[in-house]
C-alpha positions, 0 to 999 in steps of 0.5 A, spaced: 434 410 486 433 406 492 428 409 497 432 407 504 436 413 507 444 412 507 447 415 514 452 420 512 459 421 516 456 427 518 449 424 520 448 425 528 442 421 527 445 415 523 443 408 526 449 404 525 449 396 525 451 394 532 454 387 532 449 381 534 452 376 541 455 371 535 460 376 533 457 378 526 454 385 526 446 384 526 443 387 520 441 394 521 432 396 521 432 401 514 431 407 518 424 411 516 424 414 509 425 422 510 421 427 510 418 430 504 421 437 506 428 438 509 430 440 516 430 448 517 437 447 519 439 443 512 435 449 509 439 455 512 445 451 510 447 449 517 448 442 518 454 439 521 459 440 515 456 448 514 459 448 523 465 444 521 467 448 515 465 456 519 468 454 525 474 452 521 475 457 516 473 462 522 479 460 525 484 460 520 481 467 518 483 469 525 490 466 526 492 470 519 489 476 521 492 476 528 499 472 527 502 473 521 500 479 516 496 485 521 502 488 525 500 490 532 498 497 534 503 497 541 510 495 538 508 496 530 511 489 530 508 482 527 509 476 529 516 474 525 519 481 526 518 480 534 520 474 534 527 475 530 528 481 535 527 477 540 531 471 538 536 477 536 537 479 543 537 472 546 543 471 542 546 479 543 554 478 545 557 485 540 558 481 535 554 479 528 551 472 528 550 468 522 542 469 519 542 462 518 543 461 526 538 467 527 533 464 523 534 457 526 533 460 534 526 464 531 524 458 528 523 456 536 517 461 536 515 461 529 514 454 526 512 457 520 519 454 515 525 458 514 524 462 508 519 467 512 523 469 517 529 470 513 525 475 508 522 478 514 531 479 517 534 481 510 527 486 510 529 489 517 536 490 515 534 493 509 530 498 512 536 499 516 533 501 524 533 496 527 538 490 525 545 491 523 548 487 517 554 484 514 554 482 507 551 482 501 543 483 502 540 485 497 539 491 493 533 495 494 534 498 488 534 492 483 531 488 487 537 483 488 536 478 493 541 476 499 546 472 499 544 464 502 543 466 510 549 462 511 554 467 508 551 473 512 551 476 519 547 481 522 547 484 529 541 489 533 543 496 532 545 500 538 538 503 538 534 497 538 538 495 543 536 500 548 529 501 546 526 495 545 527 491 551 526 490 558 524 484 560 521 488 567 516 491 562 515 483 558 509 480 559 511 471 556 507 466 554 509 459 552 512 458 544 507 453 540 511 447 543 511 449 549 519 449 550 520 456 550 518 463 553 516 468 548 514 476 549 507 477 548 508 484 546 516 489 546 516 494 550 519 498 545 519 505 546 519 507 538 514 509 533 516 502 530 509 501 525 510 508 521 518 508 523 518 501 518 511 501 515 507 495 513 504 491 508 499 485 509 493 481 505 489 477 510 483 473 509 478 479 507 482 485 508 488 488 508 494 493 511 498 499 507 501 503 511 508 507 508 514 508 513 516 515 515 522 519 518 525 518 524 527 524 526 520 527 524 516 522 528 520 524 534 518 531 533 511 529 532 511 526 538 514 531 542 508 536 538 503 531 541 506 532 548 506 539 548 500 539 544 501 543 539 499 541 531 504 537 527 504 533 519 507 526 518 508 524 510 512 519 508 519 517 508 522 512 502 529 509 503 530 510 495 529 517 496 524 520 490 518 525 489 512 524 492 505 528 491 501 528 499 496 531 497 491 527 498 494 523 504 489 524 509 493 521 514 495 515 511 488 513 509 487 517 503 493 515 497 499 518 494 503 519 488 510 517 487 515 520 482 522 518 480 528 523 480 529 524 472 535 529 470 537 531 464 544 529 462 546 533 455 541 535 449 539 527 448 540 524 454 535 523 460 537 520 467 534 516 472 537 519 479 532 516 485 526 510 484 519 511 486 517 507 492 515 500 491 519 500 484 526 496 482 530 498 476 527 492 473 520 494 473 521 501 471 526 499 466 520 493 463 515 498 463 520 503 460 521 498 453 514 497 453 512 503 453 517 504 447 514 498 443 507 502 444 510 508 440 508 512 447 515 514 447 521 515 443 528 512 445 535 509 442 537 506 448 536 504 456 543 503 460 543 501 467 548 504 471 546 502 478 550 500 484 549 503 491 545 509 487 540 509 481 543 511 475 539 509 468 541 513 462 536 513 456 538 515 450 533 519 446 533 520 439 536 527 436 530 533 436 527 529 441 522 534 445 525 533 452 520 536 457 515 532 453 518 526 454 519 527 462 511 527 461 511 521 458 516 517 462 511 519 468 505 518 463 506 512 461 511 508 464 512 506 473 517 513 473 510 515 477 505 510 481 499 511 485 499 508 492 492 508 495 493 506 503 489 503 508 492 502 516 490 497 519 492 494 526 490 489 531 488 493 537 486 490 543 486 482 539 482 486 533 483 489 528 481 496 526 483 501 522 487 508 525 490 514 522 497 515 521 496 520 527 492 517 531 497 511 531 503 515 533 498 519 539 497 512 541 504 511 541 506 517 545 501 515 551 504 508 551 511 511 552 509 516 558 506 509 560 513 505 560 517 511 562 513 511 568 514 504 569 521 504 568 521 510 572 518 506 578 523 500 577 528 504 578 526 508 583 524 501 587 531 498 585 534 505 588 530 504 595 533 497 595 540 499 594 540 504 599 537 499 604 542 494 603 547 500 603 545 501 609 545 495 613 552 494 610 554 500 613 551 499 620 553 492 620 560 493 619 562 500 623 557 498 629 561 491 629 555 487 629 558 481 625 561 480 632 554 478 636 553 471 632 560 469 635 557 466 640 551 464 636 549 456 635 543 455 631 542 460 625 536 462 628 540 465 634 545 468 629 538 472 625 536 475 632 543 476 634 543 480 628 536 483 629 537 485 636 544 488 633 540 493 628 534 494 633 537 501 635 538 504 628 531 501 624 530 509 623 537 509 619 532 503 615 529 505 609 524 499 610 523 493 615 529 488 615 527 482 612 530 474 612 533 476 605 536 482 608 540 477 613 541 472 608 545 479 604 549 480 611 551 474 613 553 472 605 558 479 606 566 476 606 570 477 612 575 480 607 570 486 606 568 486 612 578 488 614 577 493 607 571 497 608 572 503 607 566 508 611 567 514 607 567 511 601 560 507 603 558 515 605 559 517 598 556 511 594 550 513 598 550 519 598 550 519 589 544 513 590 540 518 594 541 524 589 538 518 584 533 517 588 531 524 588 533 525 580 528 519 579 522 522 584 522 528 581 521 525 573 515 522 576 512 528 578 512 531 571 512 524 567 510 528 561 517 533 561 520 527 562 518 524 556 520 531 552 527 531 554 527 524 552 525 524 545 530 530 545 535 525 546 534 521 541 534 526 536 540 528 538 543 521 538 540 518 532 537 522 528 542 525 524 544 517 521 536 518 518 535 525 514 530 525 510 531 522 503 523 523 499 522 530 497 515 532 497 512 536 491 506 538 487 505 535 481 502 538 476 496 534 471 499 531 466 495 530 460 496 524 457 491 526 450 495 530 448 503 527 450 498 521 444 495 526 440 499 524 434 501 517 437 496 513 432 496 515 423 489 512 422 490 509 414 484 507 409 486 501 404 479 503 399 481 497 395 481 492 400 476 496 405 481 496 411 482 501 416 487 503 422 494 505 424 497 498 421 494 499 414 497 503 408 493 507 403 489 513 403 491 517 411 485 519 414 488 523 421 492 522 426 490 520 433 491 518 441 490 511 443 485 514 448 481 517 443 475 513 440 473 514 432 467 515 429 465 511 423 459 512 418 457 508 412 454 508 406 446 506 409 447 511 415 450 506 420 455 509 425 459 506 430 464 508 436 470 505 436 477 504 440 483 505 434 485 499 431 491 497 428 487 494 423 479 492 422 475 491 416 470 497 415 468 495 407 467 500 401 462 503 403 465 508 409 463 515 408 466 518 414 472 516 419 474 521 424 476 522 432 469 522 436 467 528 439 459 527 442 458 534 442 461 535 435 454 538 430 454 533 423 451 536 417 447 529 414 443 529 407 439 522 405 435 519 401 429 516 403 424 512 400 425 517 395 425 524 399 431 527 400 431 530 407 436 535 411 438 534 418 443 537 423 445 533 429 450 531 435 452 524 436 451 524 444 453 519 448 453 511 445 455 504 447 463 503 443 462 497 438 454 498 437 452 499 430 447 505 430 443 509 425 443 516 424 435 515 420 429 515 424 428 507 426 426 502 420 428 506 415 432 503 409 436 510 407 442 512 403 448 517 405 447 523 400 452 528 404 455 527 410 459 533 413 462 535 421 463 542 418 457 547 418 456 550 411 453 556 409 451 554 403 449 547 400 450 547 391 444 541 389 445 538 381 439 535 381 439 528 375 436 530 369 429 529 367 424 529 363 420 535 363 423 538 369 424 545 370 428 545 376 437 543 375 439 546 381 437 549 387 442 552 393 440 551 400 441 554 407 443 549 412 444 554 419 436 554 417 436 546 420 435 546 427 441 541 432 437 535 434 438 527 434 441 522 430 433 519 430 430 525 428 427 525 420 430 532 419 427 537 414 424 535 407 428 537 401 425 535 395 423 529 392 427 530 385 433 525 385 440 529 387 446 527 382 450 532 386 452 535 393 458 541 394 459 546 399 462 551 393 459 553 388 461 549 382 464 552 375 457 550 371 453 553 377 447 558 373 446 563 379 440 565 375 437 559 374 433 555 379 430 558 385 433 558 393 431 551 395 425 550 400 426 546 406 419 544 409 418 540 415 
């Protein structure tokens, strides 16, 4: 390997060869050699490439957080969303408008394709505030997509209309392109985030917040304003039962059921979806759990159109309570959805509670009704001045002084000089626009003009002016009498449609307690619920099974359908760690009794349940704590004693590597726990256990 230093791309301090005065490039000096030990920053991973690489992943983080998946904490709106209102409102004439019109005036503002913004529209109609549709959008039940954009039309509802713009209220900034002028923020005076919920995965974090009721969040605000305490809980657009319990004001999770029906004795109905879920998924995760054997079903038939409607068909003396149980179980019938709500507040984001986002929401609209509020009262003011320099232009006859004017100017002062005796009349100081106004009055207005008429007008204008001061002094009333306008216009299109509800625990080991028949095939040496052969019990695919062989070995396993165990298991059963064993082996000649609980193990470790190192033989194994033991032992020469009967309850419990207590050293033929026919209850002494 060469020892002279290549430059890099990257290398600030490369020397390149610079070109020689005959036009050839001079050959470049070899630059020193590097040092033994990098540079600091080369060490810390902070070279050119590392600060290249931050600082654009940096901004990519940024821009993905900020404009395309966290919505804004003050209009509850991400940056597609505002810009197709926007785009809808520009556009607004009454009538519908074809998408593909919309989506190509948005792409003006969002250079980000076509497809984004026409999902973002179909799911703005879908929720049904905000934009109006004509067509085929989709079916939010069976996840149906729209019609092709050039096939439908939408239009802003009567409520977006009102309630998200004044272009008063507007801060604009330049579009990417610098061609358009877009809206910073919506002044919407809506609780638009909770109204529609959000969902966003952005670069290290992510956003869940669940849409809400309309007519609750109004009457939450009004609470707020009065100070009084209120509750929020979702609102699903597809109905369904929900268990809030563990809400905590949007940051804790939720459970969501299906509404499921009883038709007839064999036959169940799905009415409404939880949220999140189409008939699809549900049906998919209905057959899969059929095929596990978690629940017993004949038939699924969907019916859904404008509601749920999916039949299934149960076979005959099926259990149906339990097989309710088990659709929730086991099957999207019923989903957790765990919730994080996050906003950009202030160009950042942060994380807020439901409540603490519509309390914010409450201060903003106090905020723009006062500002709508003073426009209106400064237009009032505006109105009242040129209504009055009209009047006192006409009735005094001061039009009649420029007659002889020359030059314009003499005209403005002529006119000046005219109202200089009523200024008291004046709401404020005349201006060269107040003249431009009077000199621009037709001479056919001036032969009609009606003074009582003008009386009135200004009279009503006056009467505003004052309705609008006195809202002023009490913004806070104002705002309540507000939100109850709304209620009272809007919110009976809204009713709730998700019930909440307390779900109880379902035991899922006892719906599967005998999902699983565990069979034992002795002359092949297989075991699980896909053998044949000897059936050992039933059990749950949540249980795990014990097994113990021949040479003490035991082991915790998951059901399986099918495993080889060989011919040498001796136990197989449903674990229970705390269950007591009864265990009688022969090692190195002496025969020992133990009692003793599994405890805790790792599942598919082998373990022994004999004192460490030890080549031992399973004499008797038992899960059950017999009173009595009947020992046979093999006939010897010269022995005196054949049998022996032991008490087990004697032993103490201890663990699976305790030695247990000593029984004999004679060889056993045969253990029982009932007396056996050839049991001589005079022959034999009690057996003695030593330790």
């Amino acid at each position: 390997m060469s020892d002279i230093h290549q430059p890099s791309l990257f290398d600030e301090s490369a020397d390149l060869p610079r070109p020689a005065k005959g036009g050839r490039a001079a050959a470049a000096k070899p630059p020193p050699a590097p040092p033994a030990t990098p540079p600091d920053d080369k060490e810390r991973g902070e070279g050119p490439l590392h600060r290249l690489m931050d600082g654009n992943f940096l901004q990519y983080a940024s821009y993905v957080i900020r404009d395309r998946a966290i919505p804004e904490l003050e209009d509850g709106l991400k940056p597609v969303q505002r810009r197709i209102l926007y785009s809808l409102n520009q556009n607004d004439d009454g009538r519908f408008i074809k998408v593909a019109n919309i989506v190509g005036y948005t792409m003006q503002f969002h250079p980000h394709g076509d497809a984004s913004i026409g999902d973002a529209l179909v799911t703005l109609v879908n929720r049904g505030y905000l934009i109006e549709g004509q067509g085929n959008f989709g079916n939010i039940h069976t996840g149906d997509p729209a019609a092709a954009p050039r096939y439908i039309e939408c239009r802003l509802t009567d409520l977006a209309a009102t309630q998200l713009f004044n272009d008063d209220l507007t801060e604009f900034i330049p579009s990417y392109d610098g061609r358009k002028k877009e809206p910073v923020i919506l002044p919407a005076k809506l609780p638009l985030l909770l109204m529609l919920g959000a969902e966003g995965i952005a670069v290290g974090l992510s956003t869940r917040i669940l849409p809400h009721n309309f007519g609750e969040l109004l009457q939450a605000q009004i609470a707020i304003l009065q100070k009084k305490s209120f509750q929020l809980l979702p609102d699903f657009p597809q109905g369904g039962l929900i268990d809030a319990r563990d809400y905590d004001e949007g940051r804790g999770k939720i459970r969501a059921r299906a509404v499921i029906d009883q038709k007839d004795e064999a036959t169940l109905v799905v009415r409404e979806l939880p949220y999140g879920i189409t008939t699809e998924l549900l049906i998919a995760s209905i057959e899969e759990a059929a095929k596990k054997g978690k629940i017993k079903t004949k038939a699924i038939r969907d019916y859904t159109a404008g509601q749920v409607e999916i039949e299934i068909a149960l076979p005959a003396d099926t259990d149906i309570q339990q097989t309710i149980q088990a659709l929730y179980a086991f099957t999207q019938c019923e989903v957790s959805l765990s919730l994080r709500p996050i906003v950009i507040q202030e160009q950042r984001p942060v994380e807020l509670s439901v409540h603490d986002i519509l309390r914010h929401n409450t201060r903003r609209l106090v905020d723009l009704l006062r500002k709508e509020l003073q426009i209106e009262r400064r237009k009032i003011d505006e109105a009242l001045q040129a209504a009055s320099l009209v009047r006192l232009f006409i009735v005094h006859r001061i039009y009649k002084r420029i007659e002889e004017c020359k030059t314009a100017a003499e005209v403005r002062q002529a006119i000046l000089d005219g109202l200089t005796p009523f200024r008291d009349q004046l709401r404020r100081e005349i201006t060269t626009a107040d003249l431009d106004m009077l000199l621009a009055i037709p001479i056919r207005r001036i032969s009609l003009y009606d003074i009582n008429k003008s009386r009135k007008e200004e009279d009503d204008l006056l009467a505003d002016f004052a309705a609008v001061e006195n809202n002023l002094t009490d913004v806070t009333a104002y705002t309540i009498k507000y939100l109850r306008t709304l209620l009272r216009d809007y919110a009976g299109e809204w009713p709730r449609k998700t019930k909440a509800a307390k779900f109880d625990t379902i035991e899922v080991r006892e719906l599967t307690a005998e999902e699983h028949a565990i069979g034992l095939d002795k002359d092949k040496g297989y075991l699980g619920f896909g053998v044949g052969g000897e059936p050992l019990f039933r059990c749950s695919s949540y249980d795990k099974i014990i097994l113990v062989w021949n040479d003490c070995r035991y082991r915790v396993i998951p059901p399986p359908e099918k495993m080889f165990v060989d011919k040498n298991l001796v136990y197989a059963a449903i674990f229970d760690r705390d269950h007591v064993m009864t265990l009688v082996y022969e090692a190195d000649g002496i025969s020992h009794l133990k009692r003793f609980a599994f405890g805790g193990v790792i599942q598919n470790k082998d373990y022994a349940c004999v004192p460490g190192g030890e080549s031992a033989r399973c004499l008797f194994f038992s899960d059950s704590q017999p009173a009595t033991l009947y020992v046979k032992y093999a006939p010897r020469k010269g022995q005196q004693i054949h049998q022996q009967e032991f008490d087990p309850r004697k032993v103490a419990i201890r663990t699976p590597k305790t030695r247990g207590i000593q029984m004999t050293t004679k060889k056993i033929a045969d253990i029982s726990t009932q007396k056996p026919r050839n049991w001589d209850d005079k022959a034999g002494p009690k057996g003695a256990l030593l330790k």
